[in-house]
C-alpha positions in Angstrom: 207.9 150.3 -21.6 207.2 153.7 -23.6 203.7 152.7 -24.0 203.5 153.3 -20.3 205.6 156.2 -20.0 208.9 154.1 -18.1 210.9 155.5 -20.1 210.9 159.0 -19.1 212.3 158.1 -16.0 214.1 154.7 -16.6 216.8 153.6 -19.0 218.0 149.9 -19.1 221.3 150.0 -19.8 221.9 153.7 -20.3 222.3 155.1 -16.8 220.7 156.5 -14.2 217.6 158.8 -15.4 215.2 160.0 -12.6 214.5 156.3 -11.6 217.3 153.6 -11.7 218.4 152.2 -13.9 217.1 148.5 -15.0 219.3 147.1 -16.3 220.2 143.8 -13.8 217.2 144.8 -12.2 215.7 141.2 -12.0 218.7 139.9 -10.6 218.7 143.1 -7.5 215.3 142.3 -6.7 212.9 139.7 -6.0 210.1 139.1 -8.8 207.6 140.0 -5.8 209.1 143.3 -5.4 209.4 144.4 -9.0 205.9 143.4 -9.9 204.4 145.4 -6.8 206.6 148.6 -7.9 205.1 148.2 -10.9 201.6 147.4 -10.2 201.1 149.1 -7.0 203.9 151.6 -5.7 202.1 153.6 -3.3 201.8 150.7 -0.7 205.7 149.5 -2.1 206.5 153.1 -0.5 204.4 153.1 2.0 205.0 149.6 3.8 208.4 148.4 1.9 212.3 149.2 3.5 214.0 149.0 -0.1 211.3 150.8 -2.5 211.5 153.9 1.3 215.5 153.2 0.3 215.0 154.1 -3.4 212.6 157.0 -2.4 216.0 157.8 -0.5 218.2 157.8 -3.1 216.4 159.4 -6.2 213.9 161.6 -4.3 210.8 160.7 -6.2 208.2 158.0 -6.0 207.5 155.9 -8.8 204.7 156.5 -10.3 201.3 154.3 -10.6 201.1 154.3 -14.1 198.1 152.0 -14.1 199.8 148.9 -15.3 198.3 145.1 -14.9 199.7 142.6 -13.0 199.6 140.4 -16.4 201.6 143.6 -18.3 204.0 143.9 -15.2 205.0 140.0 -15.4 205.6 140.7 -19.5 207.7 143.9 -18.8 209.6 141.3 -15.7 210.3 138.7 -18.2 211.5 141.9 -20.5 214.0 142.3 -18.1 215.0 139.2 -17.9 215.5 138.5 -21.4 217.5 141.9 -21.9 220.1 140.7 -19.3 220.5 137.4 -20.9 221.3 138.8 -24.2 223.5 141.8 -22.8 225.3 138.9 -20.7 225.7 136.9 -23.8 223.5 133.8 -22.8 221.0 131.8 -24.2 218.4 131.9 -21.7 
């Protein structure tokens, strides 16, 4: 995630920052929706209700940071695994 610069505006587990937070965030969203914020958020803002909803709420666009789609599946299963140990569980 710092490697890519999500960390200036995201936290997971600390909060809102300029983005939201993402902690929980694959259990908000579908895996189709995450991976296309990540890999492609200019057509997520310009075609999709939730990411315009977002736009809404925190007032600026996320940012194509030039990720892969391979990279943006890691950083999904990154979320994943980060709510399963903050939830306690094993998976």
């Amino acid at each position: 995630m710092q490697a890519k610069g999500c960390t200036a505006c995201h936290t997971v587990g600390g909060g809102r920052l300029v983005g939201p937070d993402l902690a929980g965030v694959a259990e908000r969203r579908s895996p189709e929706f995450i991976i296309g914020m990540i890999v492609n958020p200019d057509s997520m803002l310009a075609n999709d209700a939730t990411a315009k909803e977002l736009l809404g709420q925190y007032f600026t666009p996320m940012a194509n940071q030039g990720v892969t789609e391979a990279d943006a599946w890691a950083l999904l299963e990154f979320f994943k695994w980060n709510d399963a140990e903050a939830d306690g569980s094993d998976n």
